[in-house]
C-alpha positions as CSV (number, residue, x, y, z in Angstrom):
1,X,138.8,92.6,80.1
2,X,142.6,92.3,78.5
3,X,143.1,93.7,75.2
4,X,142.9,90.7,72.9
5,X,144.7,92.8,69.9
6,X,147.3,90.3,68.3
7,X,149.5,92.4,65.9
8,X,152.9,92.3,66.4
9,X,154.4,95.2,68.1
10,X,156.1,98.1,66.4
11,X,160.1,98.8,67.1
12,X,161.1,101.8,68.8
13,X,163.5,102.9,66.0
14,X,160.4,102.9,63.5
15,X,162.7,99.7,61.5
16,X,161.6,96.6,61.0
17,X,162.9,93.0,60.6
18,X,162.5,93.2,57.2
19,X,164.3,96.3,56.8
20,X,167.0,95.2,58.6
21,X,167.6,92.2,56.0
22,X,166.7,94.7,53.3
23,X,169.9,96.7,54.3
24,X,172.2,94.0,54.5
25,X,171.2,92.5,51.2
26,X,172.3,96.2,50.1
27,X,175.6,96.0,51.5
28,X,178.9,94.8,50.0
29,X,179.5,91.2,49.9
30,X,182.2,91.6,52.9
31,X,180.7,94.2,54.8
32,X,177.0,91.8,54.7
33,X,179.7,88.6,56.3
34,X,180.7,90.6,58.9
35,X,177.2,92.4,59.6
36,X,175.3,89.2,59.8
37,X,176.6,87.6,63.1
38,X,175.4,91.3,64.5
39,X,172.2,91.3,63.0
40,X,171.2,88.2,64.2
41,X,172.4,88.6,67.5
42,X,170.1,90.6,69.4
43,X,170.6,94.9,69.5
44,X,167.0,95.0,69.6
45,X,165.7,92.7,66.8
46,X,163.0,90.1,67.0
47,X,163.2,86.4,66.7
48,X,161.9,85.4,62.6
49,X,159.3,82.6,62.7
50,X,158.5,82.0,59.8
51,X,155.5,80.3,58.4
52,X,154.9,77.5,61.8
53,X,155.7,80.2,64.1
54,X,153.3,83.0,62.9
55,X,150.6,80.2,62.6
56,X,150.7,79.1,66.2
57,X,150.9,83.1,67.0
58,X,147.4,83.6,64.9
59,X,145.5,80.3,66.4
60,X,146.5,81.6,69.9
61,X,145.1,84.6,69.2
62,X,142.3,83.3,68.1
63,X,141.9,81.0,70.8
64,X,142.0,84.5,73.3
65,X,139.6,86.0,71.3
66,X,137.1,82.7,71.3
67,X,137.2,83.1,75.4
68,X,136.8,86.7,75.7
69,X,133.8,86.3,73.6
70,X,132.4,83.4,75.7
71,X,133.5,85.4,79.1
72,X,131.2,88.3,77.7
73,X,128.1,86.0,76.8
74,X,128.6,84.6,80.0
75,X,129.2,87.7,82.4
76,X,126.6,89.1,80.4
77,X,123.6,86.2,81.2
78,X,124.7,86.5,84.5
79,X,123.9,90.2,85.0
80,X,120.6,89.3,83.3
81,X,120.1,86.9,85.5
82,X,120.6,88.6,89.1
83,X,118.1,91.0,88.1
84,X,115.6,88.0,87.3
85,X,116.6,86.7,91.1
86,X,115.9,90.4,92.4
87,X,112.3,90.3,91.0
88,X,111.6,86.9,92.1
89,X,113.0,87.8,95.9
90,X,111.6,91.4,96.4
91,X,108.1,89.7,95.5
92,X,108.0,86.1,96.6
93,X,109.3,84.4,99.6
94,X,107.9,80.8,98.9
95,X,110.6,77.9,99.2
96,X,110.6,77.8,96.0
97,X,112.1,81.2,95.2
98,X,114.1,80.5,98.5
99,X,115.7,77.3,96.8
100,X,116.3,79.6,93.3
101,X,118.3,82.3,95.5
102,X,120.2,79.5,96.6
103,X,120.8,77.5,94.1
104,X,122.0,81.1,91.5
105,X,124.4,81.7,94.6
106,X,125.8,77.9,94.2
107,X,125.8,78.4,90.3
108,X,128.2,81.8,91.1
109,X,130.8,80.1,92.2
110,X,130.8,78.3,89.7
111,X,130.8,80.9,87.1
112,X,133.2,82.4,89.6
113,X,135.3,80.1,89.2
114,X,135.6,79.4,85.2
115,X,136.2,83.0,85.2
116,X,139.3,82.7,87.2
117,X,140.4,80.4,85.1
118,X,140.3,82.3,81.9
119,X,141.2,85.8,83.8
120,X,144.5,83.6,84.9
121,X,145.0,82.2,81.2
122,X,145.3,85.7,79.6
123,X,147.5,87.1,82.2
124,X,149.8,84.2,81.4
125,X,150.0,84.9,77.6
126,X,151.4,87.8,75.8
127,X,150.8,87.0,72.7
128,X,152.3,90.4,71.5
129,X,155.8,89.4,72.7
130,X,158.6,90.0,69.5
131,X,160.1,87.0,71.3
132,X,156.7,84.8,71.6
133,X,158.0,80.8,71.4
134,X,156.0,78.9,69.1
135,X,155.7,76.4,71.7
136,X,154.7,79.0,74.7
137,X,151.8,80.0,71.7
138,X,150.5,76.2,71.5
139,X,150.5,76.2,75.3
140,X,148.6,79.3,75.1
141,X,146.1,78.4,72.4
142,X,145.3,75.2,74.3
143,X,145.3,76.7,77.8
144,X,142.7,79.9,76.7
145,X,140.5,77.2,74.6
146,X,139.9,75.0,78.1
147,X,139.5,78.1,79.4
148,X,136.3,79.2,76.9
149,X,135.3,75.7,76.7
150,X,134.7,75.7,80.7
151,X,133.0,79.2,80.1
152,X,130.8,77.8,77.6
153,X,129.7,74.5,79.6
154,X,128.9,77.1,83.0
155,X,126.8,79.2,80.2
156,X,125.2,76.3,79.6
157,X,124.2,75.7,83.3
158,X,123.3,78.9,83.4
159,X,120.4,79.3,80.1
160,X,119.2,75.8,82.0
161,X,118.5,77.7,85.2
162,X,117.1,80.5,83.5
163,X,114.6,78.3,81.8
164,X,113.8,76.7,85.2
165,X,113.2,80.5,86.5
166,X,110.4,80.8,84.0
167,X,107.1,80.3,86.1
168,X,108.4,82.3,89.4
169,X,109.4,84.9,87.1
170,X,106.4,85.2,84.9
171,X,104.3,85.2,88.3
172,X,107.1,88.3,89.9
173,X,106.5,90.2,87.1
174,X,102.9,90.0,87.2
175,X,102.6,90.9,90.9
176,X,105.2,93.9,89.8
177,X,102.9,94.9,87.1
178,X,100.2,95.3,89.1
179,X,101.6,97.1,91.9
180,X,101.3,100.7,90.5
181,X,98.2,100.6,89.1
182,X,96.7,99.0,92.3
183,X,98.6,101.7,94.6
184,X,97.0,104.3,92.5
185,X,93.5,102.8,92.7
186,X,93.5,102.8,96.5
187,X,94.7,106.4,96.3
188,X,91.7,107.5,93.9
189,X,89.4,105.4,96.0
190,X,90.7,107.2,99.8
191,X,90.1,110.5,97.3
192,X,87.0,109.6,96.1
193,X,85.5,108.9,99.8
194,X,86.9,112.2,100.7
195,X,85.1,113.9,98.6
196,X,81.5,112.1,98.7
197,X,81.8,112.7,102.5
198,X,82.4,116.0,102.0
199,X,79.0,116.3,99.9
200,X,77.4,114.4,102.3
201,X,78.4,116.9,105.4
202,X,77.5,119.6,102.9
203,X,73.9,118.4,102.8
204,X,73.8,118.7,106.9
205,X,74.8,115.4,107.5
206,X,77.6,114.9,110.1
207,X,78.7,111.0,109.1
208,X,80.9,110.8,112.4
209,X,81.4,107.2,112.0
210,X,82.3,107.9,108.0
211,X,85.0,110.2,108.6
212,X,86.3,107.9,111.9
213,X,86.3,105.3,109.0
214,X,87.7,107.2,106.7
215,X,90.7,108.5,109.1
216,X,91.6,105.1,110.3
217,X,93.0,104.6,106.6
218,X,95.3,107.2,107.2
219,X,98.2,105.5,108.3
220,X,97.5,102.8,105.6
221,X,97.9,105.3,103.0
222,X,101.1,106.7,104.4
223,X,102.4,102.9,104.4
224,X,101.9,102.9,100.7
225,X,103.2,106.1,99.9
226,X,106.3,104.5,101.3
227,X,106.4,102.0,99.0
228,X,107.3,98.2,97.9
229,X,110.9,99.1,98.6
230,X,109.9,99.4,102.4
231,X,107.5,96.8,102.8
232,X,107.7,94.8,100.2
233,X,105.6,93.8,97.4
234,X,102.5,91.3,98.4
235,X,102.3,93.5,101.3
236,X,101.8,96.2,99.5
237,X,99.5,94.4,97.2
238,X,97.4,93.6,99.8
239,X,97.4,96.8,101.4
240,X,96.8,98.6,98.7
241,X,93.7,96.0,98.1
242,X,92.8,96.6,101.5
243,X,92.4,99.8,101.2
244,X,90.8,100.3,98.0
245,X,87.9,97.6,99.2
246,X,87.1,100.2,102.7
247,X,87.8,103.5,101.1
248,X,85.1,102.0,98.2
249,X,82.7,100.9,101.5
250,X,83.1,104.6,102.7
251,X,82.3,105.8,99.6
252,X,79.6,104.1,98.7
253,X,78.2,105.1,102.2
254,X,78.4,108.5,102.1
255,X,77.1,108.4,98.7
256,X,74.0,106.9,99.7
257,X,73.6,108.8,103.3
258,X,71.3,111.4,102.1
259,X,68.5,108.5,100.8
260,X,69.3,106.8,103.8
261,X,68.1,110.0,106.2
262,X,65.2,110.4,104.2
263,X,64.5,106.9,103.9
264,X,64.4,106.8,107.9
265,X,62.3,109.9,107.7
266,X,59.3,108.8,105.6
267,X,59.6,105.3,107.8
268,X,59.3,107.0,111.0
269,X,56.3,108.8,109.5
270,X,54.6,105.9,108.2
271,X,54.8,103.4,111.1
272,X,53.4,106.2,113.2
273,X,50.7,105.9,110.9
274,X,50.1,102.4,110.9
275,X,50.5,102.7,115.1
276,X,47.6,104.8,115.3
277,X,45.6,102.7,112.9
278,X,46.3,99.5,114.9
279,X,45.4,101.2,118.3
280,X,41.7,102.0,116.3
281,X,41.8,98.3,115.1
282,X,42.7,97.1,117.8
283,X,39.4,98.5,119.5
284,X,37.5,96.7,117.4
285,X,38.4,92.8,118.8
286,X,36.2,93.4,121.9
287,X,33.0,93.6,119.8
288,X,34.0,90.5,118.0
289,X,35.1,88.7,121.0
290,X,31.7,89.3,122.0
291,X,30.0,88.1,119.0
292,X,31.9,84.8,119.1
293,X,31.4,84.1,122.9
294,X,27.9,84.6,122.4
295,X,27.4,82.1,119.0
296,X,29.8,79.8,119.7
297,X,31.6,77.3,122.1
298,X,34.5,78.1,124.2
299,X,37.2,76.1,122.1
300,X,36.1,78.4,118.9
301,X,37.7,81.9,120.8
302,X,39.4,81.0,123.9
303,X,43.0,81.2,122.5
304,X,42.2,84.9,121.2
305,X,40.9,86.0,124.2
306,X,44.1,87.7,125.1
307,X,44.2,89.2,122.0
308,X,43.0,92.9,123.1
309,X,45.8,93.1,125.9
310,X,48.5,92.3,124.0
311,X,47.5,94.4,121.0
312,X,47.2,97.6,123.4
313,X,51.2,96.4,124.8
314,X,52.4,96.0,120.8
315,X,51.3,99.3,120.2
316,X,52.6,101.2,123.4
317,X,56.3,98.9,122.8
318,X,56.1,100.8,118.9
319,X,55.3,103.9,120.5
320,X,58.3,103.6,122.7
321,X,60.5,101.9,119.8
322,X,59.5,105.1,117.4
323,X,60.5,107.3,119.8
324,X,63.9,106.0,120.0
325,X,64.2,106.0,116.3
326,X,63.8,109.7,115.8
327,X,66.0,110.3,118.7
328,X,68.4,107.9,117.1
329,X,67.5,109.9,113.9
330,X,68.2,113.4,115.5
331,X,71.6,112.2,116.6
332,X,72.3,110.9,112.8
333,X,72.8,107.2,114.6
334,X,71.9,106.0,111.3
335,X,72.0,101.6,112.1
336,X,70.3,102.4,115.7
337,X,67.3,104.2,114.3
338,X,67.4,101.4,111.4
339,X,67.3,98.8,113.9
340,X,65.0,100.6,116.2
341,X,62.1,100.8,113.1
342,X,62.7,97.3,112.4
343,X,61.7,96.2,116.2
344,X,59.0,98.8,115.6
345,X,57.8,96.9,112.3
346,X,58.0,93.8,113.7
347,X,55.8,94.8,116.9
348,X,53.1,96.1,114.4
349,X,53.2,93.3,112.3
350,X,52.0,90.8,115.2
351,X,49.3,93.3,116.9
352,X,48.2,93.3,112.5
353,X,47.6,89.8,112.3
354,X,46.2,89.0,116.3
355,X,43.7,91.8,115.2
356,X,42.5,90.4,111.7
357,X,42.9,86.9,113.4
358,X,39.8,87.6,115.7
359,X,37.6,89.0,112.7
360,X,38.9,86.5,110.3
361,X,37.8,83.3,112.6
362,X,34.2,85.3,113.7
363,X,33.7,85.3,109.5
364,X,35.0,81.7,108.8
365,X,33.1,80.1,111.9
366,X,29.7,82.5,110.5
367,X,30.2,80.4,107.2
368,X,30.9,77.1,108.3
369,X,28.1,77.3,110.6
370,X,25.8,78.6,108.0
371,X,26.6,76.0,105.3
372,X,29.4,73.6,106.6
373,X,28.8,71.5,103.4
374,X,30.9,73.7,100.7
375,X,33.6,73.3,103.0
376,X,33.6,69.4,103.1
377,X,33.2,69.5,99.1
378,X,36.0,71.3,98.9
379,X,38.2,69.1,101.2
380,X,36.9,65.8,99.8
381,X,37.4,67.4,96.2
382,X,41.4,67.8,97.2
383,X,41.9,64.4,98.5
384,X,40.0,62.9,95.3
385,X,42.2,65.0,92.9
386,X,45.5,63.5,94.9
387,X,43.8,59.8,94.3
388,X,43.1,60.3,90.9
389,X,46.8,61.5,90.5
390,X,48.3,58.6,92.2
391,X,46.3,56.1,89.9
392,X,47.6,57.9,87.0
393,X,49.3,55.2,84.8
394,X,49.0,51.8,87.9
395,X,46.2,49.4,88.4
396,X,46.9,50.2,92.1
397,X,48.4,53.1,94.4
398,X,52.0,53.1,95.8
399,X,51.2,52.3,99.0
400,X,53.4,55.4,100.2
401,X,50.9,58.0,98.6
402,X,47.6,55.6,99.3
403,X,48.3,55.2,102.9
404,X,48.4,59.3,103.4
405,X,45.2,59.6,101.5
406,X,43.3,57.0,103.3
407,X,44.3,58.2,106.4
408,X,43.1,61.8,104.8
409,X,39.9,60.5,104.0
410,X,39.3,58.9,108.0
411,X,40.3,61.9,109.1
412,X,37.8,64.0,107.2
413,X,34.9,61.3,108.0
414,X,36.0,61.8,111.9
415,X,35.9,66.1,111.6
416,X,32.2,66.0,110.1
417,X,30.9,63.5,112.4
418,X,31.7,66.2,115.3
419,X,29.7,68.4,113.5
420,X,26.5,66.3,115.4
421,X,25.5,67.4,118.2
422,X,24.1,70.7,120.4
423,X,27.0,73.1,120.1
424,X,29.5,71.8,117.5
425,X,33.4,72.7,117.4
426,X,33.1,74.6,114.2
427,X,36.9,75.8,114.7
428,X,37.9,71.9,115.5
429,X,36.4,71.9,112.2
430,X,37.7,73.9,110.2
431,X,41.4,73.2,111.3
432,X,41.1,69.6,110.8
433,X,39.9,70.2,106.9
434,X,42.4,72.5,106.4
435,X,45.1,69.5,107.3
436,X,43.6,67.3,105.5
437,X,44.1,69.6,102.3
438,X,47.5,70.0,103.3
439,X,47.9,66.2,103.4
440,X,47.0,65.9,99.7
441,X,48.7,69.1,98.6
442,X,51.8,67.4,100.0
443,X,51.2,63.7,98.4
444,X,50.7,65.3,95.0
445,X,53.8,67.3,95.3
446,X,56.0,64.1,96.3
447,X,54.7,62.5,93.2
448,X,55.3,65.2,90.5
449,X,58.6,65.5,92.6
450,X,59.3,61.6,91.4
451,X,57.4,61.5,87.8
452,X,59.5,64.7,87.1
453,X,62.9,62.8,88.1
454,X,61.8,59.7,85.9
455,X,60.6,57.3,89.3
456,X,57.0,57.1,88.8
């Protein structure tokens, strides 16, 4: 930046102009006629303005003081505003932040160039000159005040831009801001599964798969110790996210590990348990198998007469399955012995219900037989609560809940008429009232279903 000072230089003698006149005025009248054509002559004096001169020489100066003060605002948003680009293009590379690089690059130039243009006007000007032309300081005054003019129109451009920056900015710096903190959370949370799995291999647990885990987010780390600088900001972001949601997962692992063993342990005891009950149980179906071929028709046991069999096949299968488990167990193969228990379960479950399935139908065919009365009352009782429901409020059924019903109601009149005869189906029976309940259970559900959304 030229020095915009507009004082009039001193001369070398230490004199002035005034002095000089000063002097003359002193001198005798014809010594001052023949000093005057010398004085005005040149030997070093200046040329006197005057009043119009000095005041062209002042609103030049003024003029070159109005542009360096726009040329400073301007240079000055512009520095401001390439370190708003910078933080839009180390964190964003969307078109839109592509087009903002561009378009502050196109609105360079242009500050590039009304720069030049003022740089050029002040080297044109001294405005200091003794010998400064009262017209060369209009020329000057109107070439330095285009000059700011232009620099105050390509500020203009420029606050525009800046406002246009606002919403890739305010979402830069808000990526920026939460790049620290979120590096420094996955570091705490790599630290913090360090140290749980070193608690849980203090207990005796090894955690192989833990600390495989746990060293596959070694190189991630070292990525973010490297920084934004290296691989730039959302990658880092989600990295550092990344890590912070595994190194959390390993954590919260190892953390639990020690239930988890003894979890597995007080499981393996208790479904050997339950496998030794079930092989007593299942002991038991023969006897009742008996009792049922012996009272009753072939159609009321047939389909459990397999039942013994498979029980003894469930239970050897758990045996097998259990053994696995602990081995599993042993070898701190934490999700094979899990899985190896649940198989176990699952086998026991079945052989559990086959088993009370043959007792259960001996006792339900023992009551029908004995008094097969209670259960029609209690069927007919169900479809007549379903009726009374669909009448509720109509002189006469919607035919989509009467039709079911009547159809219930044959049904019924069809299961106790094979109750006649020498050896009745007791089990035909019994599953036969059971749909027929389940027929009016589901008609009185559809229509609470529609009274409840305001269509009965």
């Amino acid at each position: 930046m030229r020095a915009t000072d507009a004082r009039p230089r001193r001369r070398a003698g230490g004199g002035s102009a005034v002095g000089d006149v000063l002097a003359l005025v002193l001198l005798p009248v014809p010594l001052l006629v023949a000093a005057l054509p010398a004085a005005f002559a040149g030997g070093g004096t200046r040329r006197w303005f005057g009043g119009r001169g000095e005041s062209q020489r002042a609103e030049a100066q003024a003029a070159k003081d109005a542009a360096a003060e726009a040329f400073y605002e301007l240079d000055t948003a512009q520095r401001d505003l390439r370190i708003s680009i910078e933080t839009i293009t180390a964190v964003d590379g969307s078109p839109a932040a592509r087009r903002a690089v561009d378009d502050f690059a196109a609105l360079g130039r242009r500050i590039d160039e009304a720069s030049n243009t003022y740089i050029t006007a002040v080297d044109a000007h001294d405005l200091d000159r003794d010998d400064l032309e009262s017209s060369v300081a209009a020329r000057a005054r109107a070439e330095l005040t285009g000059a700011k003019d232009e620099l105050v129109r390509v500020k203009a451009e420029l606050d525009r831009f800046t406002q246009g920056l606002g919403p890739l900015l305010g979402s830069a710096e808000t990526q920026l801001a939460r790049l620290a903190p979120a590096v420094e959370r996955a570091r705490q949370a790599l630290l913090g599964a360090s140290n749980a799995l070193d608690a849980a291999r203090a207990s005796g647990l090894r955690a192989d798969d833990l600390a495989a885990r746990l060293a596959a987010l070694a190189p991630e780390l070292t990525r973010l110790n490297e920084g934004a600088g290296r691989h730039g900001v959302p990658e880092t972001l989600q990295r550092a996210d990344r890590v912070l949601r595994d190194a959390e997962a390993v954590r919260a692992e190892a953390e639990k590990l020690p239930a988890r063993a003894a979890e597995i342990d007080h499981r393996l005891v208790s479904l050997r348990t339950r496998a030794e009950a079930l092989t007593t149980r299942a002991g038991s179906v023969d006897p009742v198998l008996s009792e049922l071929r012996r009272r009753f028709s072939a159609v009321c046991w047939q389909d459990l007469q397999r039942v013994p069999e498979q029980a003894a096949v469930n239970v050897r299968q758990a045996e097998d399955k259990l053994k696995e488990a602990a081995e599993a167990r042993d070898e701190q193969r934490w999700a094979d012995a899990t899985s190896r228990l649940s198989t176990v379960r699952a086998l026991l479950n079945a052989t559990d219900e086959a088993v009370s399935a043959a007792g259960d139908r001996l006792r339900q065919l023992d009551a029908v037989a004995k008094d097969p009365q209670q259960e029609i009352e209690r069927t007919r009782f169900a479809v007549r609560d379903a009726q009374r429901l669909a009448m509720e409020g109509r002189s006469t059924p919607d035919p989509r809940h009467a039709r079911p019903l009547d159809e219930a109601v044959a049904r019924l009149d069809r299961a106790v008429a094979t109750l006649d005869g020498r050896h009745p189906d007791y089990w035909h029976f019994l599953t036969e009232t059971e749909a027929v309940r389940q027929t009016a259970a589901r008609v009185v559900s559809g229509i609470r279903e529609e009274r409840g959304a305001g269509r009965g």
